[in-house]
N, C-alpha and C positions, 0 to 999 in steps of 0.2 A: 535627320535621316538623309540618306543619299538620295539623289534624283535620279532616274533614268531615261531614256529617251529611247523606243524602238519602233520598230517599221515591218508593216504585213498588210496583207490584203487585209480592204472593207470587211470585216466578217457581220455588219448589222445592218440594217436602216440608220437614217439618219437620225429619225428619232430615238430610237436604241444607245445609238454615238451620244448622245446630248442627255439623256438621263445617266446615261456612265459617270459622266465627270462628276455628279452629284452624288456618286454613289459613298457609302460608308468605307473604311477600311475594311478588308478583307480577311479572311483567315490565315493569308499568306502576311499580313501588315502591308500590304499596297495599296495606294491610292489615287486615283487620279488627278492628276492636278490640269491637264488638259489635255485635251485632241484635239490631231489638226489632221481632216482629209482632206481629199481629192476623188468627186462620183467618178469622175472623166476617167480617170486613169487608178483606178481600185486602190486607193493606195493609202493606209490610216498611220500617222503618230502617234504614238502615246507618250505622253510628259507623263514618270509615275514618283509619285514617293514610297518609297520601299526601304526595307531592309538593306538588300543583298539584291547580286545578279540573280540569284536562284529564285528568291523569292519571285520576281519577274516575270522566269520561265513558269515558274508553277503559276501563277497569276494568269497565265496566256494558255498552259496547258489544260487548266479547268474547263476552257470554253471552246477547246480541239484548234487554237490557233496559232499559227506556226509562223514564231520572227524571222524574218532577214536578219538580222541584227539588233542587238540590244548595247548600249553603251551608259554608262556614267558619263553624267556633264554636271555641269556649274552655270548657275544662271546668275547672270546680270542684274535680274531684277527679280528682288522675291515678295514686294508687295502686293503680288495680286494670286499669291497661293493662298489655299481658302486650310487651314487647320480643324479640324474636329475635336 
């Protein structure tokens, strides 16, 4: 499945952010594979495995949050994605 990588404001607690990445696949088929913030400056990544771009948007538009940008990338290292 594709990777995506996108960018939006904090929309949780920190603890929120960290039970995310544990979470199951979604209705949409996305998943987290990780998050990377910034409290300082509101600022969240999401690493997703998904479908599609759309799957994505709806994945973000469930919980009223709205990307900067979403992209497809390729990662370098994929021993440390967790499968379900």
């Amino acid at each position: 499945m594709p990777i995506f990588l996108d960018v939006h404001k904090i929309p949780f607690k920190e603890d929120h952010l960290k039970e995310l990445v544990d979470s199951p696949i979604d209705e949409f088929g996305v998943k987290h594979i990780n998050l990377i913030y910034n409290d300082r400056n509101d600022v969240c990544f999401c690493l997703l495995d998904a479908p599609d771009h759309e799957s994505v948007v709806k994945h973000h538009d469930k919980v009223n949050i709205q990307c900067e940008w979403i992209m497809e990338v390729n990662l370098a290292k994929y021993n440390s994605i967790k499968k379900d």
